[in-house]
PDB file of N, CA, C, O and CB in Angstrom:
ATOM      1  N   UNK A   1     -57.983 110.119 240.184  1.00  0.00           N
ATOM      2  CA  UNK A   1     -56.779 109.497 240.671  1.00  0.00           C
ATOM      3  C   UNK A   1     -57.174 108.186 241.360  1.00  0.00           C
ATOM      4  O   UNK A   1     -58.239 107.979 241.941  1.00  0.00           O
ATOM      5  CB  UNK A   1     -56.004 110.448 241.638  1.00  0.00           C
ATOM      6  N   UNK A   2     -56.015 107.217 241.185  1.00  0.00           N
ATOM      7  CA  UNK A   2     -57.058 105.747 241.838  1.00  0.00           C
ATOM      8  C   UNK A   2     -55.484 105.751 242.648  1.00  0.00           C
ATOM      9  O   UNK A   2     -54.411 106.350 242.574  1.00  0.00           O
ATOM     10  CB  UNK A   2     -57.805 103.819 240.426  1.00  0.00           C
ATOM     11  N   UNK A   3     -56.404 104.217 243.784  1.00  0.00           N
ATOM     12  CA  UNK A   3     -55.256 104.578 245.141  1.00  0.00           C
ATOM     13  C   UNK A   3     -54.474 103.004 244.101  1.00  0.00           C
ATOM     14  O   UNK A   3     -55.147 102.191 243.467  1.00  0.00           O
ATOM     15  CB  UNK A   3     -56.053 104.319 247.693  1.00  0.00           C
ATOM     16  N   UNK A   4     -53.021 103.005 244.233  1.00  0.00           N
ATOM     17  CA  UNK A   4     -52.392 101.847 244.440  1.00  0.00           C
ATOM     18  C   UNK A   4     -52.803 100.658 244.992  1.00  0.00           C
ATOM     19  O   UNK A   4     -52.711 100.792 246.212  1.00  0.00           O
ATOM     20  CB  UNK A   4     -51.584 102.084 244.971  1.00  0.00           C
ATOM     21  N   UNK A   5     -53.276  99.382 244.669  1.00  0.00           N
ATOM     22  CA  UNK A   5     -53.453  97.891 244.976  1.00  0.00           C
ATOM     23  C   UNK A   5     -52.790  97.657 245.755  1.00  0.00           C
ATOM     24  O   UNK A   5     -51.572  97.825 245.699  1.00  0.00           O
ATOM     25  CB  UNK A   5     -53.277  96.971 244.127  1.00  0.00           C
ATOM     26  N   UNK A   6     -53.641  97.032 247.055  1.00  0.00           N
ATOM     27  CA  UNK A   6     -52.987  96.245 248.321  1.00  0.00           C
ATOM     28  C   UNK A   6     -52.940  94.886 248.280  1.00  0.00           C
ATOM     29  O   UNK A   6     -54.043  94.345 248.357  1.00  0.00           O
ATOM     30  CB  UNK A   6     -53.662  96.483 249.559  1.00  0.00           C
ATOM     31  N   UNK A   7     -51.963  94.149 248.178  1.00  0.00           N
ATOM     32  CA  UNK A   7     -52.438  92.811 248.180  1.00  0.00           C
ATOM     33  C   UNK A   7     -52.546  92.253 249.227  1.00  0.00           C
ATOM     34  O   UNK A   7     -51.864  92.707 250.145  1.00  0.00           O
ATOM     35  CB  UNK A   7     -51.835  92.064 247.544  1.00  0.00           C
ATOM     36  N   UNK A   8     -53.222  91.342 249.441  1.00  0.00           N
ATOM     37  CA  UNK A   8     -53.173  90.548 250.708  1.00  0.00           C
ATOM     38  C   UNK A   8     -53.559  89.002 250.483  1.00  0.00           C
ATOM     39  O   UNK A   8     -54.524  88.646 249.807  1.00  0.00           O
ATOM     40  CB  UNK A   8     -54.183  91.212 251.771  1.00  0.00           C
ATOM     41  N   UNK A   9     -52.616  88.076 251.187  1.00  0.00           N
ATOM     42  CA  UNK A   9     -53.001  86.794 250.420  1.00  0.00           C
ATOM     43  C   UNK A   9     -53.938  86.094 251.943  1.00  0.00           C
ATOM     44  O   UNK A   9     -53.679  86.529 253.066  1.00  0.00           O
ATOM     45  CB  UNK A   9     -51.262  85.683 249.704  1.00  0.00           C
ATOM     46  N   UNK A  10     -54.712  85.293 251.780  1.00  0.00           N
ATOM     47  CA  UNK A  10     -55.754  84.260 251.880  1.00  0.00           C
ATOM     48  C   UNK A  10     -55.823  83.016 252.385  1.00  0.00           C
ATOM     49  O   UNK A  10     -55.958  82.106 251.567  1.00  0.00           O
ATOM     50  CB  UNK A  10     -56.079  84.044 250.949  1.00  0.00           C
ATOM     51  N   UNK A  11     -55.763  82.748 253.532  1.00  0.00           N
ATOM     52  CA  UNK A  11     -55.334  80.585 252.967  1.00  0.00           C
ATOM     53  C   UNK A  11     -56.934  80.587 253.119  1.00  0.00           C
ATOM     54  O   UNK A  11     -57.378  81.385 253.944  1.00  0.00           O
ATOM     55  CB  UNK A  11     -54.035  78.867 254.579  1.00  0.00           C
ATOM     56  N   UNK A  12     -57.718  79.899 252.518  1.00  0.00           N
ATOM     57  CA  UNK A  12     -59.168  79.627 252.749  1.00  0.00           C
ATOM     58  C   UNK A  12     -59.251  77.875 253.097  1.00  0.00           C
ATOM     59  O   UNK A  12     -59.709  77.528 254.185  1.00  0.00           O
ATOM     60  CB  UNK A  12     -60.129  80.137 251.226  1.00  0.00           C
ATOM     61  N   UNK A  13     -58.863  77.025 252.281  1.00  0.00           N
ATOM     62  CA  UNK A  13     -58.804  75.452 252.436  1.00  0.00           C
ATOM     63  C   UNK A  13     -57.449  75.327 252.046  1.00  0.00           C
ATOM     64  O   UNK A  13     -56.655  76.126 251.550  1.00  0.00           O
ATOM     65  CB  UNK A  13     -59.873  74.489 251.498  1.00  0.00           C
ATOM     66  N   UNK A  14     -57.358  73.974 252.429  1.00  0.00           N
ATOM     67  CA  UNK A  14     -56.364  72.852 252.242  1.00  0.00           C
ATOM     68  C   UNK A  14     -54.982  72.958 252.974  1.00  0.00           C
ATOM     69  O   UNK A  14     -54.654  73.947 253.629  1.00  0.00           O
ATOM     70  CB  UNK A  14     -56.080  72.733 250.776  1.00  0.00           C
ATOM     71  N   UNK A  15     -54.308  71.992 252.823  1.00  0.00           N
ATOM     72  CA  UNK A  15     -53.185  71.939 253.538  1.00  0.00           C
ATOM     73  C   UNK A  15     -52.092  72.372 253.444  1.00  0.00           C
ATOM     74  O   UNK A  15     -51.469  71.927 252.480  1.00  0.00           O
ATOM     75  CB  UNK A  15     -52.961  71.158 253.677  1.00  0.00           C
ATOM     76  N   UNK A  16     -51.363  73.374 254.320  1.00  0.00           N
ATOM     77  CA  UNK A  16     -50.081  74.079 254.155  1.00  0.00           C
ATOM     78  C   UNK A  16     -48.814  72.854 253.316  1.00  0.00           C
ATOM     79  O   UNK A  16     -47.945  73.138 252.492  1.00  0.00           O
ATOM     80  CB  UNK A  16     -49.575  74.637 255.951  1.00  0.00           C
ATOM     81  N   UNK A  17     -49.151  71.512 253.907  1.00  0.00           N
ATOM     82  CA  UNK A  17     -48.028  70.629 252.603  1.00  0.00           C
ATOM     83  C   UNK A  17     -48.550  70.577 251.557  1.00  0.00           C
ATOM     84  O   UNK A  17     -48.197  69.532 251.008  1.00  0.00           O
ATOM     85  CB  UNK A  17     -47.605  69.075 252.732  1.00  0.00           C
ATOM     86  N   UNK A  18     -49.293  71.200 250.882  1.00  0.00           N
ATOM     87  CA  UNK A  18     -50.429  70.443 249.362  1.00  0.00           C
ATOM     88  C   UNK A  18     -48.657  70.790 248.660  1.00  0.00           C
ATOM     89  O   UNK A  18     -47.785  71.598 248.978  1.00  0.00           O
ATOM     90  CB  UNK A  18     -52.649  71.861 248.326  1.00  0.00           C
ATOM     91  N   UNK A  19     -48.746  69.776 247.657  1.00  0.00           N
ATOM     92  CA  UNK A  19     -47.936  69.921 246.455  1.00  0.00           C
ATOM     93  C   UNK A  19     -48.371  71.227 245.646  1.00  0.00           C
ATOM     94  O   UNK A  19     -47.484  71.928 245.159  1.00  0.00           O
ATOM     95  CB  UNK A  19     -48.087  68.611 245.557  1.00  0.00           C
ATOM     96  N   UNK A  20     -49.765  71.585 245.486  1.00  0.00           N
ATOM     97  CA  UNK A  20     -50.223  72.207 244.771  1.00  0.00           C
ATOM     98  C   UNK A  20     -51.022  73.851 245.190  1.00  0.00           C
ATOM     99  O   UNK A  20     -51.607  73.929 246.270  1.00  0.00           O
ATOM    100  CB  UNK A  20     -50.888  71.228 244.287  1.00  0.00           C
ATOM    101  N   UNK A  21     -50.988  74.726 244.522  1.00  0.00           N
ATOM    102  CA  UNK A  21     -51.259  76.036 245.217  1.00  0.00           C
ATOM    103  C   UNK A  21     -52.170  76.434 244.376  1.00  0.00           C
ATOM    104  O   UNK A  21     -51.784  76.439 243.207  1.00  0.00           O
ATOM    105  CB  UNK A  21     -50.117  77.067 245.434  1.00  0.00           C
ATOM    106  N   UNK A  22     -53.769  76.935 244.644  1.00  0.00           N
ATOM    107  CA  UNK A  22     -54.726  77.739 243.462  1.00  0.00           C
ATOM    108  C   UNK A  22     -54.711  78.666 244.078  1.00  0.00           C
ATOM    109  O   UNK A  22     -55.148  78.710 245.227  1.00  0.00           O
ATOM    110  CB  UNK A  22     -56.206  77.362 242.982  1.00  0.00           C
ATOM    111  N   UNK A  23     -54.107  79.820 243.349  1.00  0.00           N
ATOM    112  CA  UNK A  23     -54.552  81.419 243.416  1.00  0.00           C
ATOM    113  C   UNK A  23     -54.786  81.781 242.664  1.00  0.00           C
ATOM    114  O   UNK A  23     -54.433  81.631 241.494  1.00  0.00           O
ATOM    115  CB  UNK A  23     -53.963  82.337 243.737  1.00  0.00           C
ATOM    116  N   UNK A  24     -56.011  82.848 243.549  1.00  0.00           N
ATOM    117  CA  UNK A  24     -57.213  83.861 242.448  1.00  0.00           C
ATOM    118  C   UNK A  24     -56.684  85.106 242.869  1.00  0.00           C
ATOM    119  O   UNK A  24     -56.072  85.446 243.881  1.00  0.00           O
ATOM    120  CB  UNK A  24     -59.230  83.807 242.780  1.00  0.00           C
ATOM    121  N   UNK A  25     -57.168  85.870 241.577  1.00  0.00           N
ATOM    122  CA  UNK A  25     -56.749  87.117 241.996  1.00  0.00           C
ATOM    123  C   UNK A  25     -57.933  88.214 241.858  1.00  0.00           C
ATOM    124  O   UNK A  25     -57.874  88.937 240.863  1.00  0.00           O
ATOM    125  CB  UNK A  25     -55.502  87.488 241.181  1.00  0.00           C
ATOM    126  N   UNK A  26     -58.702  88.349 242.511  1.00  0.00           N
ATOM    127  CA  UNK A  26     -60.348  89.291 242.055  1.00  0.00           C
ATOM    128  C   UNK A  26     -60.209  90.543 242.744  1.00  0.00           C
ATOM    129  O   UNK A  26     -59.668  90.911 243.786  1.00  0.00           O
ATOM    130  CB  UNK A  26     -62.069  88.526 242.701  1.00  0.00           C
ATOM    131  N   UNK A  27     -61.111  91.266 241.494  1.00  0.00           N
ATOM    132  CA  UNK A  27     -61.450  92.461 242.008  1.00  0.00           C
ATOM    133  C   UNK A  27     -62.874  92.852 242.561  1.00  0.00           C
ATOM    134  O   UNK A  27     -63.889  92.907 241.868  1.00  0.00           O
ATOM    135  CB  UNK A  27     -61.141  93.246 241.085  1.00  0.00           C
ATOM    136  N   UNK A  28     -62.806  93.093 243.796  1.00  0.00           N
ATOM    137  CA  UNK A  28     -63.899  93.213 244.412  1.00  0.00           C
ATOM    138  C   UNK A  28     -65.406  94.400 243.924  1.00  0.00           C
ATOM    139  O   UNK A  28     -66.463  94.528 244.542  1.00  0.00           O
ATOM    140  CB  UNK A  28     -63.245  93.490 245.678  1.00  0.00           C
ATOM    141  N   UNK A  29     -65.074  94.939 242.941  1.00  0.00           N
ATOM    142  CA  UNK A  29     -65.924  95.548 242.404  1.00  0.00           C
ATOM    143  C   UNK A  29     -66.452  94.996 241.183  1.00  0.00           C
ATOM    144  O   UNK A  29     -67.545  95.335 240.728  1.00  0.00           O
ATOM    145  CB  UNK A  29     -65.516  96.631 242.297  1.00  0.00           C
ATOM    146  N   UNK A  30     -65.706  94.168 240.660  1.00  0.00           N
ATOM    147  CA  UNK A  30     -65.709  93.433 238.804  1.00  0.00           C
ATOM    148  C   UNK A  30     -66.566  92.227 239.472  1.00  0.00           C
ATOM    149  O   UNK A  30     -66.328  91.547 240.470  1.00  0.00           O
ATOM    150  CB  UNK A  30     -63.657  92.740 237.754  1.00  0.00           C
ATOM    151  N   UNK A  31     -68.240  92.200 238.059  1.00  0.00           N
ATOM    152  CA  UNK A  31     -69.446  91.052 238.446  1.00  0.00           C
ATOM    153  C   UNK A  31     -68.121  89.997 237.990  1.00  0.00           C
ATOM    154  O   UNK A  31     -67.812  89.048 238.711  1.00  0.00           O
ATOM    155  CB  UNK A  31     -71.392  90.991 237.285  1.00  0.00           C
ATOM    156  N   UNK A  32     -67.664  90.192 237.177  1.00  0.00           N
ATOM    157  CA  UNK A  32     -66.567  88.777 236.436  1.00  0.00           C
ATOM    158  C   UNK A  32     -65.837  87.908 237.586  1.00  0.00           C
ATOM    159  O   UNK A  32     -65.719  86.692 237.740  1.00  0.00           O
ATOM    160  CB  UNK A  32     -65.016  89.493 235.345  1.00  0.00           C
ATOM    161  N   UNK A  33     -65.415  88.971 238.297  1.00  0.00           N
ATOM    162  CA  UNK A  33     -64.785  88.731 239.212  1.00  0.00           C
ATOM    163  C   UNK A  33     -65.693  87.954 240.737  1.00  0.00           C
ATOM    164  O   UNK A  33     -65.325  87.145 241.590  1.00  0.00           O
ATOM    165  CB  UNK A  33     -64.138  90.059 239.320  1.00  0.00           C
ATOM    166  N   UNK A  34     -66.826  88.602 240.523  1.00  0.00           N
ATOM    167  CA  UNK A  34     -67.933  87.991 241.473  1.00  0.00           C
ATOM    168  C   UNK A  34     -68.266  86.544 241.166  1.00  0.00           C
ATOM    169  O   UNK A  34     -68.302  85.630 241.989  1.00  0.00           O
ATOM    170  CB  UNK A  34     -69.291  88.808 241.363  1.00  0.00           C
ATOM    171  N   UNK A  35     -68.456  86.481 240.129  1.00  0.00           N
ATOM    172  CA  UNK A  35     -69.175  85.450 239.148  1.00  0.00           C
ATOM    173  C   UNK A  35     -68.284  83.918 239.090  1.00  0.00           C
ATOM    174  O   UNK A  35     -68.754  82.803 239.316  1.00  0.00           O
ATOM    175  CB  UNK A  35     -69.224  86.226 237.446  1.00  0.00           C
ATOM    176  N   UNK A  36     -66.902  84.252 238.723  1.00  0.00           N
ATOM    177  CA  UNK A  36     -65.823  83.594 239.119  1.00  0.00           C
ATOM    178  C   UNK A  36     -65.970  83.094 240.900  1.00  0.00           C
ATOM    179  O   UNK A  36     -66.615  82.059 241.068  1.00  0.00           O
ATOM    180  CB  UNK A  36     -64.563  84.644 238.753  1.00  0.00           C
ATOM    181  N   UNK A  37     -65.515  83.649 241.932  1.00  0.00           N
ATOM    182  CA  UNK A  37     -65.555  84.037 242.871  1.00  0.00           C
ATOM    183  C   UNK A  37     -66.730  83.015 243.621  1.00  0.00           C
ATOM    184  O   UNK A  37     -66.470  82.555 244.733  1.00  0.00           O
ATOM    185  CB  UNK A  37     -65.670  85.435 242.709  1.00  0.00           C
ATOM    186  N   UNK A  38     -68.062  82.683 242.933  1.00  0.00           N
ATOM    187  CA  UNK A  38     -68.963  82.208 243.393  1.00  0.00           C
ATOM    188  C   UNK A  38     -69.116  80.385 242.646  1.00  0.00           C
ATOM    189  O   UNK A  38     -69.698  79.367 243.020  1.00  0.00           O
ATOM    190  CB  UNK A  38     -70.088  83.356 243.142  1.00  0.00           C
ATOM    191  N   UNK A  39     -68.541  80.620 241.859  1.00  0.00           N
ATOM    192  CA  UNK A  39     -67.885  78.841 241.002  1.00  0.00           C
ATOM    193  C   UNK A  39     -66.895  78.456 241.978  1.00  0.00           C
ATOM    194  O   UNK A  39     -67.007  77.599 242.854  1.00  0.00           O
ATOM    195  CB  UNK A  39     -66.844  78.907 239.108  1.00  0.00           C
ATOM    196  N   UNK A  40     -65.880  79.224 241.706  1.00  0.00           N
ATOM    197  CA  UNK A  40     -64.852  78.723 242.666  1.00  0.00           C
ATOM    198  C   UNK A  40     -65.243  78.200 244.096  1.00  0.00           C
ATOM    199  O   UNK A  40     -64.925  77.049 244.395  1.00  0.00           O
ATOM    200  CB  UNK A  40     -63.931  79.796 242.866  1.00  0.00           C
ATOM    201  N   UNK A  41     -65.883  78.951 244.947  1.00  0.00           N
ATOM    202  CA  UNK A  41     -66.266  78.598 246.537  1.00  0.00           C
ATOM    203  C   UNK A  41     -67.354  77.588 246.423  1.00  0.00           C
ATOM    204  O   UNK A  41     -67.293  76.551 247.085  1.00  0.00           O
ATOM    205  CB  UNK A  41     -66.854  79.979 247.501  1.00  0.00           C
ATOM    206  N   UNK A  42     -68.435  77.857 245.546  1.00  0.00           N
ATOM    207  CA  UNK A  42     -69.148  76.421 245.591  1.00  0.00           C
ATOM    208  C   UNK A  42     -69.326  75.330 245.088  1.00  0.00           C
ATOM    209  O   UNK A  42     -70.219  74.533 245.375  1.00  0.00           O
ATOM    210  CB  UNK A  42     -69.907  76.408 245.584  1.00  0.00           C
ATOM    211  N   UNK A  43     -68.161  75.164 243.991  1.00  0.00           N
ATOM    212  CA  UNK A  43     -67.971  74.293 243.310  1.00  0.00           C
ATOM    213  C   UNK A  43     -66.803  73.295 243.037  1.00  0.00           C
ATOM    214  O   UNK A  43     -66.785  72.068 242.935  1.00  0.00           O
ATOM    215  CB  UNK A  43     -68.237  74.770 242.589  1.00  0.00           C
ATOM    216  N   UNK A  44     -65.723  74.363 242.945  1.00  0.00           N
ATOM    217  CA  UNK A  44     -64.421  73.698 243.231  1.00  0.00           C
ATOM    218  C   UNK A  44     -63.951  73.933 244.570  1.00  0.00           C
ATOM    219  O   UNK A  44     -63.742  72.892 245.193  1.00  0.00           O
ATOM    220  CB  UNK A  44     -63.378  74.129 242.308  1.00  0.00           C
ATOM    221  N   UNK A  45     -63.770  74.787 245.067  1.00  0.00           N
ATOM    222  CA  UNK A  45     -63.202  73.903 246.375  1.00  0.00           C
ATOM    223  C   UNK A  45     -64.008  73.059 247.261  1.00  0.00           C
ATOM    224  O   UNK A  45     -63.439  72.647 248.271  1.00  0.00           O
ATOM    225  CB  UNK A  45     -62.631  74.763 247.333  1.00  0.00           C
ATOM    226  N   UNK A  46     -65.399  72.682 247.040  1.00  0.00           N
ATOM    227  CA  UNK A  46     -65.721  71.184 248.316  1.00  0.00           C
ATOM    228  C   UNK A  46     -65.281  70.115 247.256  1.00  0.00           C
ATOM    229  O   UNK A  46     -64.821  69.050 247.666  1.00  0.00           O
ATOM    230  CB  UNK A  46     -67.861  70.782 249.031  1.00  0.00           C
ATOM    231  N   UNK A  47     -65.431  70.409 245.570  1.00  0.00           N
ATOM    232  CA  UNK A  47     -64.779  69.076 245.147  1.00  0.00           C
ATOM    233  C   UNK A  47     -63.014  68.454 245.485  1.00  0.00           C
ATOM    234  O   UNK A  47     -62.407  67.387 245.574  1.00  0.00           O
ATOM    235  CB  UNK A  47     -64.948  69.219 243.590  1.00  0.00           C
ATOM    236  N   UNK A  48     -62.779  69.866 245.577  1.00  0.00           N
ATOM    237  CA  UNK A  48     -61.532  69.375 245.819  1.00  0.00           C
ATOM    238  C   UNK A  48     -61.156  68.799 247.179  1.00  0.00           C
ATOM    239  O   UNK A  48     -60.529  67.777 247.456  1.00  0.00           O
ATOM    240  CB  UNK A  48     -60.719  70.344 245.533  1.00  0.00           C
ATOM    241  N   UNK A  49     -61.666  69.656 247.889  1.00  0.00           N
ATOM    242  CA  UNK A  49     -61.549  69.037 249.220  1.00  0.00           C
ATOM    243  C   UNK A  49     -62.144  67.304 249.678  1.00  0.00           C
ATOM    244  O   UNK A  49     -61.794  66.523 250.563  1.00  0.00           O
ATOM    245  CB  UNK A  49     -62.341  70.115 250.060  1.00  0.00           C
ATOM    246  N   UNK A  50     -63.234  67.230 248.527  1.00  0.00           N
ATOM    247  CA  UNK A  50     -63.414  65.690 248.665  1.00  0.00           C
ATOM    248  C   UNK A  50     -62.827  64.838 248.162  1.00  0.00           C
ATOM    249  O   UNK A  50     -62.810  63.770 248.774  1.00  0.00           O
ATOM    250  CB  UNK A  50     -64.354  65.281 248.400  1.00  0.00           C
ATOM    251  N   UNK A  51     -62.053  64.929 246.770  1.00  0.00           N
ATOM    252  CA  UNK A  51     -61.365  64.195 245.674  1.00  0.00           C
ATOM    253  C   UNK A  51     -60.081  64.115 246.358  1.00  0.00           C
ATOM    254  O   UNK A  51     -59.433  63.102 246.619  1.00  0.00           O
ATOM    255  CB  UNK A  51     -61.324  64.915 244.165  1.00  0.00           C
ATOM    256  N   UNK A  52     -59.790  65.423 246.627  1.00  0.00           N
ATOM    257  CA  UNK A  52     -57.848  65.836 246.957  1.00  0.00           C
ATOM    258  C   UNK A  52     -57.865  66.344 248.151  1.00  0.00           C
ATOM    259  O   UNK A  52     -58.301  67.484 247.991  1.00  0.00           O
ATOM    260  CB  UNK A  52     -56.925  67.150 245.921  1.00  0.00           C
ATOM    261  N   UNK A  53     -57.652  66.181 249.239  1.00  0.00           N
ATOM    262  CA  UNK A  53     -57.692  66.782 250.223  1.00  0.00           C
ATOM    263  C   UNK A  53     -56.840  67.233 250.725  1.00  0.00           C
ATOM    264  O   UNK A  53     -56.867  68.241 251.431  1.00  0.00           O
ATOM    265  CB  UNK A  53     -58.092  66.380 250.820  1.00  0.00           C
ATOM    266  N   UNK A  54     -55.658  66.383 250.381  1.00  0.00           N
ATOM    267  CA  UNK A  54     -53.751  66.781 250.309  1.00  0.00           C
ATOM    268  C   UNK A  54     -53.084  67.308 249.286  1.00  0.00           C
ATOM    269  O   UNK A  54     -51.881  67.528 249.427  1.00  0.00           O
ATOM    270  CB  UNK A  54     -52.814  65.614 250.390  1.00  0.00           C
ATOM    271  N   UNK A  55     -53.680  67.583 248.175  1.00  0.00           N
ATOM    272  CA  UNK A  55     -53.479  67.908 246.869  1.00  0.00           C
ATOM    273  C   UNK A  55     -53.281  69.285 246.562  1.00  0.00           C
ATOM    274  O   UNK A  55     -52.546  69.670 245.654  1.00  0.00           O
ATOM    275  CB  UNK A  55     -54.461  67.463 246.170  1.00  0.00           C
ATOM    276  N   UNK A  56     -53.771  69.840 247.127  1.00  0.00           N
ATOM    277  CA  UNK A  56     -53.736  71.381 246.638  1.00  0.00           C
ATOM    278  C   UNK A  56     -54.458  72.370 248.251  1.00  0.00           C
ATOM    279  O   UNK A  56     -55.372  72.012 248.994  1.00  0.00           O
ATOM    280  CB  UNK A  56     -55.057  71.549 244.819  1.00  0.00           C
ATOM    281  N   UNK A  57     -53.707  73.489 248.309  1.00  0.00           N
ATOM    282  CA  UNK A  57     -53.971  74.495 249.277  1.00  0.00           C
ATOM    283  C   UNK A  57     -55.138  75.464 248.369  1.00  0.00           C
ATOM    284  O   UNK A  57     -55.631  76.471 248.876  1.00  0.00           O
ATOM    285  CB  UNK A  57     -52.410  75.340 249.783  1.00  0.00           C
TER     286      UNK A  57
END
């Protein structure tokens, strides 16, 4: 039997006005999800935060 999904949302960077919103949705046990998870934090968001800084939350 598996328990029902909790969601819980995140702000990690950027600005509550961004025009723009990136949400991930991972599973904390899935490498895919790790793997993803580890592009995203060290790759795209300091670019974004340097390129766009108002651009996207």
């Amino acid at each position: 039997m598996s328990l029902p999904p909790q969601y819980s949302g995140h702000r990690i960077a950027g600005s509550p006005g961004a025009r723009h919103t990136l949400e991930l949705y991972l599973d904390y046990v899935c490498p895919f999800s790790a793997k993803l998870w580890n592009q995203v934090f060290n790759h795209v968001l300091p670019w974004l935060a340097q390129e766009h800084p108002d651009l996207v939350q």
